[in-house]
N, C-alpha and C positions, 0 to 999 in steps of 0.2 A: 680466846678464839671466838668467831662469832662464825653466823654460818649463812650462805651466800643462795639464795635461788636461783637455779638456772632457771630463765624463760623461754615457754615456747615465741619467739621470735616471728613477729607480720611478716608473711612472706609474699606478698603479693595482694594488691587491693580487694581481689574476690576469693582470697585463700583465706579458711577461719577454722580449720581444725588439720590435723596431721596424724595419721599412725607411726608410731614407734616401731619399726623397724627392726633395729637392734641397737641395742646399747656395746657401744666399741669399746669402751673401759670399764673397770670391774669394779665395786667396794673397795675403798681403800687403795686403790691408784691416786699418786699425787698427779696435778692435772696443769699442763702448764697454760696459761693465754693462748688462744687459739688453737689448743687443741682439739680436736674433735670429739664429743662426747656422745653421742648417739647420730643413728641415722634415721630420719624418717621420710616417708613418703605423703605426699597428697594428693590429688585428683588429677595433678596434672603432670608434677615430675617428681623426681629423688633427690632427696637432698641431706646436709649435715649439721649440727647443730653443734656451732665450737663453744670454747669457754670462753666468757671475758675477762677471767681472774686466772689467781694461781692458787692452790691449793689441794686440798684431800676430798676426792669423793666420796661420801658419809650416806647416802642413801638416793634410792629411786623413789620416785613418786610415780610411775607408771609402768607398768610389765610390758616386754616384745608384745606387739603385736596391738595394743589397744590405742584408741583414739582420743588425743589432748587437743584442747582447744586453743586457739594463739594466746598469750597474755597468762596464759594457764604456766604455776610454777611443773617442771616436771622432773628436778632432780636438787639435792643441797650438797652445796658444796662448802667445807670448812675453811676458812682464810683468816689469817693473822688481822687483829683487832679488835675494838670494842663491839657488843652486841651496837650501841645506837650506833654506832660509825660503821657497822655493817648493812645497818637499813639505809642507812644514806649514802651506800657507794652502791647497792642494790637499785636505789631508784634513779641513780643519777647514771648506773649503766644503760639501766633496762627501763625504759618509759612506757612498759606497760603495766598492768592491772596485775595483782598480784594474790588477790582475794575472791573466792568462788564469789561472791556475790559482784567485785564489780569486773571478775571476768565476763560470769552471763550479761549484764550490760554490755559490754563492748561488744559480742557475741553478734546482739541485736542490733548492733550499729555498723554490720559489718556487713559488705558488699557478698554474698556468695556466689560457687559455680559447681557444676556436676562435670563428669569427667568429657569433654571437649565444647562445653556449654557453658556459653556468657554470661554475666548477671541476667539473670529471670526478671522479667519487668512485671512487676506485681499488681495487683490497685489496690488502690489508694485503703480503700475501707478495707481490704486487709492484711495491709499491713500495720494499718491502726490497731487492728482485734487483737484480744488477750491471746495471749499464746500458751493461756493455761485453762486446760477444759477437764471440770470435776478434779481439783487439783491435780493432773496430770501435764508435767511441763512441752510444750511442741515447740523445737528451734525454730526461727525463720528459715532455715533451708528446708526443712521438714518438710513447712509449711508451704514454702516455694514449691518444692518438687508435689506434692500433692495437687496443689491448684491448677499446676501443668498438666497435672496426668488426671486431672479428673478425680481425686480421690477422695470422695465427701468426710466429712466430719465422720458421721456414723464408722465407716472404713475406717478412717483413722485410727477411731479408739478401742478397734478391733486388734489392733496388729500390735503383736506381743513384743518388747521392745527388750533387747542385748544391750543396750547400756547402762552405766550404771544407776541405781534403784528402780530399772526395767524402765530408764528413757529408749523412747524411739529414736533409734540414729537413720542416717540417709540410708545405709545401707540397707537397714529393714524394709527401708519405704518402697525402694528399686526393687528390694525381694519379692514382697508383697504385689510388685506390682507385674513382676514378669512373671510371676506363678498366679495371678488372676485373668492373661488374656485379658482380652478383650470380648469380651462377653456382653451383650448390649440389655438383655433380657435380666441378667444380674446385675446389673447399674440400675434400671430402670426401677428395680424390686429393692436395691438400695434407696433410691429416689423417692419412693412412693410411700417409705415405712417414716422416713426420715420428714418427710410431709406430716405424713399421720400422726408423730408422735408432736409435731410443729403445730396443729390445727388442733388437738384432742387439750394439748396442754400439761400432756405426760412427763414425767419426770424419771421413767423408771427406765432401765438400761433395756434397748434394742437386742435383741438376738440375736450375734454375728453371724451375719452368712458367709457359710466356708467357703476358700475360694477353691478356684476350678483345682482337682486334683494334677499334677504336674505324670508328663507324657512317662511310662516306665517303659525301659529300653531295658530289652535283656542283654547282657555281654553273652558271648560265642566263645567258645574253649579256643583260649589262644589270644582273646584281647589282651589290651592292658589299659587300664582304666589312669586319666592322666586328669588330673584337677589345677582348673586355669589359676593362671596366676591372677595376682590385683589386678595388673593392668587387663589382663586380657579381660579380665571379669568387666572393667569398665566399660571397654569398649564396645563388648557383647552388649550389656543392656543399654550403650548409647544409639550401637545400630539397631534394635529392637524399638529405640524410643524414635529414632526419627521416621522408619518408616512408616510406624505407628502416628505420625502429627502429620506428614507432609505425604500429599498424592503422589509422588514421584512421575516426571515425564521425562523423555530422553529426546536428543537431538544430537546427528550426525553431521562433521563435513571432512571433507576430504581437502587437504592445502599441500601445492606444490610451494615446498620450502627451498627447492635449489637453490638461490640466492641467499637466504639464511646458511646454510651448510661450507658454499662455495668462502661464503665471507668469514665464517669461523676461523676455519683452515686456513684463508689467510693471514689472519692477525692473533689467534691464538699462542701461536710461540715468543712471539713478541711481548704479549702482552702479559703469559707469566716468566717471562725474564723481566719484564719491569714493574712486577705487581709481587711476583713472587709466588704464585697459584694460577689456576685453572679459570678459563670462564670455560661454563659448561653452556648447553641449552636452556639450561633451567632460569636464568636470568634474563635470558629474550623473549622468552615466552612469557614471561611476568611481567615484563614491559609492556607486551601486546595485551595482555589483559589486561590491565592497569589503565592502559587507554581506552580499550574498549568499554571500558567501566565509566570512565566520565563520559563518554559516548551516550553511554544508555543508564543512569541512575538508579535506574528501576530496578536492573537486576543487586544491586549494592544491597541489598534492603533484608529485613526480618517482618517475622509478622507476629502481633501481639494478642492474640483474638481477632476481632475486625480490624483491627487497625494496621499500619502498615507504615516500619521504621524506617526511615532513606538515613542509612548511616551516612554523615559527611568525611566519614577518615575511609582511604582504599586501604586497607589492612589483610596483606592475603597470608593465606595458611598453605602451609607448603609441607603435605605431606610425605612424612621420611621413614623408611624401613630400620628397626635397630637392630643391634646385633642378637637380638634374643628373638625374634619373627616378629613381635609386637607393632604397634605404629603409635607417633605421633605426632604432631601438626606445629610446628612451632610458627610463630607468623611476624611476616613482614610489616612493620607499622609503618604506614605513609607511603604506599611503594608507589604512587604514582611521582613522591616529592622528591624520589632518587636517579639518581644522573645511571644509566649503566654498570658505570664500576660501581657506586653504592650498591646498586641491586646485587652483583657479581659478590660483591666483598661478602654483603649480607649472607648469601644462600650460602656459602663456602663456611661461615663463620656457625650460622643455624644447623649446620647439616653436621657439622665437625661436634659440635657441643652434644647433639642428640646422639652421636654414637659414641661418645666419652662419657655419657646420663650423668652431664653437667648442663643442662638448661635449666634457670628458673623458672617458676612459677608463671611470673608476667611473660616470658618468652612464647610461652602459646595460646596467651589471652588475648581477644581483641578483634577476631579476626571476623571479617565480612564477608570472605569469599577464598573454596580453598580450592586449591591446584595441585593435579597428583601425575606425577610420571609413570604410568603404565609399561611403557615402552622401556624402560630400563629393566624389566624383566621379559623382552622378548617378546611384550604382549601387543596385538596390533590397534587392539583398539577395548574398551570394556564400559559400563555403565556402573558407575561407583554412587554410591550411599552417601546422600546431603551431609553435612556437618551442622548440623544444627547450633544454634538459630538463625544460621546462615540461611538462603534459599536458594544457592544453587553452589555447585561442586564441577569443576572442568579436568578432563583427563586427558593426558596426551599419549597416542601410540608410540611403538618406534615408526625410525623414517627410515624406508626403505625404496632402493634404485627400483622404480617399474618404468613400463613404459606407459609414453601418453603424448595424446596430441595436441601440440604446438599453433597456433593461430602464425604465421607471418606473412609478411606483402606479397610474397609467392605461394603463397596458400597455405593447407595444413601439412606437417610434418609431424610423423612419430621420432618422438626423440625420448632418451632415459633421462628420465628425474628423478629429483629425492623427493619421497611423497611422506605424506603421514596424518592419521585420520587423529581428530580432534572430537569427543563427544564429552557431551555437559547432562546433567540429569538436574532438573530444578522444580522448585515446590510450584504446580499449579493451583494454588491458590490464588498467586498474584503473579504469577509469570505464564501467559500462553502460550503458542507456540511461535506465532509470530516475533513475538519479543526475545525467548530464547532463541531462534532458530535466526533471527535475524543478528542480535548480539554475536552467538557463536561462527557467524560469516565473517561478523568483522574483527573476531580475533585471528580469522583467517585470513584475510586479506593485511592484515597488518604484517604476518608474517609472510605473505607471499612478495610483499612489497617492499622486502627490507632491501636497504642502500646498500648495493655491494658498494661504491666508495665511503662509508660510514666510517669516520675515526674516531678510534677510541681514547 
């Protein structure tokens, strides 16, 4: 008998590590091809880890609940055959690393993301820098997510580290960093020590400065105290983190969509008798941004420091409610390069996966610009929280009959419409008001203008 490693499995270009979840089969289950052998999660979705063999499972190499790295072995499985005929059907399954040492290699050759956030665009010199400070190991995401947030060296090698032989994982870092505020006075005292020790030519360890003590809430006779799940945890200190980078500005318009709505109604029955599904709203309006997006490039863009990325690909993120209250953003690649029904099919296809938490990993990577339906819960209008490293986020109310007045060659006329307000919140760093404020006109004009003869 020889014995067979299961791999943690690439799951997506900027995906390099996974929590174990739960392991779906026990000791000594025999295991057939394709079966399912643990569940794990990443930063972005849920996922399953099957067999590529048959045989008996013989041992874990990870416990519920902790974090492996792709390439990383995480369970052995027993299979008929020679020990060397077992390493050469291992490598010729699994074409990843199989050895802590040239896991950590691939580790650092590997694109990362935090939970709704793109590859981190790094510089140059440091991503050159050793990633091991007074022999203490720091991952590239580590190291990524620290330079974002401002978190000096000094900081660093403060923060007490939950993995194993006390490595710092992402998670400490985000701890670390949502339990120190933003405090400018204790940066500054971080800053000034880290100098001193830099100019003196000291070698001896800084004095951690503790951070800010975290807010105590007393519970009331009668609470019940409810602790977030992963996800919810991620998205907390995602929206902590972008209000924290980006000034936030908002911009209103108000678009009579009659023509949009009238033309639904028309060819919506038709179209899923011959399509087999729904077109909703949600693909016309991705239209309209999507144009209004090559319209105006400017708003397409990230920003890196001073610098300022004009993405070439329109990739929008189309935020979705699960069935658990959570949220997440799966995105459309290339949506300006799809005809209608593509977008149609897309949103139907994106929306369906995310409430079955069967989307991949690349399914909600990528995206430049995300779009959220408000109005599907009765709401008329609201100011939503950037998606970082995006710069700017569009939300749409419901559309609701008011009345309003009509310009025609016999003057004004009140007549009832279908109205429905449109507001965008985007990083004024690189986006003013005029820019947003005129972009968000013309995604309203695109939709006030739709072809009622339009075929689908």
């Amino acid at each position: 008998m020889a014995i067979f490693k299961l791999i943690l499995p690439k799951m997506g270009e900027s995906v390099s590590e996974a929590t174990i979840t739960k392991w779906v089969k026990a000791i000594g289950d025999s295991i057939k091809e394709d079966d399912t052998i643990a569940e794990i999660a990443t930063d972005k979705v849920d996922s399953e880890v099957p067999s590529p063999v048959n045989g008996v499972l013989k041992e874990f190499l990870f416990q519920e609940g902790t974090i492996a790295q792709v390439g990383e072995a995480i369970a052995l499985i027993e299979i008929d055959g020679e020990e060397s005929s077992s390493e050469e059907h291992s490598s010729t399954l699994i074409e990843e690393p199989t050895t802590k040492e040239t896991s950590q290699t691939n580790v650092e050759e590997t694109d990362f993301a935090i939970p709704g956030i793109d590859k981190l665009e790094t510089k140059e010199d440091s991503v050159s820098s050793s990633t091991i400070t007074e022999g203490r190991f720091y991952s590239p995401l580590v190291r990524s997510i620290a330079q974002q947030e401002n978190v000096s060296q000094v900081e660093l090698d403060t923060i007490i580290g939950s993995g194993s032989d006390g490595r710092v994982t992402k998670q400490d870092v985000l701890d670390y960093i949502a339990s120190r505020g933003v405090a400018p006075v204790r940066q500054a005292q971080v800053t000034q020590t880290a100098q001193k020790s830099h100019t003196t030519g000291s070698v001896s360890k800084t004095t951690p400065i503790p951070s800010a003590p975290a807010q105590l809430i007393k519970s009331m006779n009668g609470d019940e105290i409810v602790e977030m799940d992963r996800m919810r945890r991620l998205i907390a200190d995602h929206m902590v983190q972008s209000i924290h980078t980006s000034p936030h500005v908002f911009s209103v318009v108000e678009a009579d969509v009659t023509n949009l709505v009238n033309w639904r109604n028309k060819v919506k029955d038709a179209y899923k008798k011959r399509e087999g599904e729904n077109i909703t709203f949600t693909p016309l309006i991705i239209e309209a941004i999507s144009k209004a997006l090559k319209d105006f490039p400017m708003i397409n863009v990230s920003v890196d420091g001073y610098n300022i990325i004009k993405r070439k690909h329109i990739n929008i993120g189309m935020a979705a409610a699960l069935p658990s209250g959570n949220l997440i953003v799966p995105v459309i690649k290339d949506a300006d390069q799809l005809s209608l029904v593509g977008l149609s099919k897309a949103v139907n296809d994106l929306a369906n996966r995310a409430r079955a938490n069967q989307l991949k990993p690349d399914d909600t990577q990528g995206g430049t610009f995300t779009f959220t339906n408000i109005g599907a819960f009765g709401n008329i209008f609201g100011m939503p929280i950037i998606n970082q490293p995006q710069a700017a986020i569009l939300a749409v109310g419901s559309i609701t009959k008011k009345p309003a007045v009509i310009e025609t060659e016999d003057g004004d006329v009140i007549a009832i419409r279908h109205m429905m307000y449109l507001t965008m919140s985007y990083d004024h760093r690189v986006i003013d008001g005029a820019l947003g404020g005129t972009f968000l006109r013309r995604v309203g004009d695109y939709l006030e203008k739709w072809d009622k003869d339009r075929v689908i």
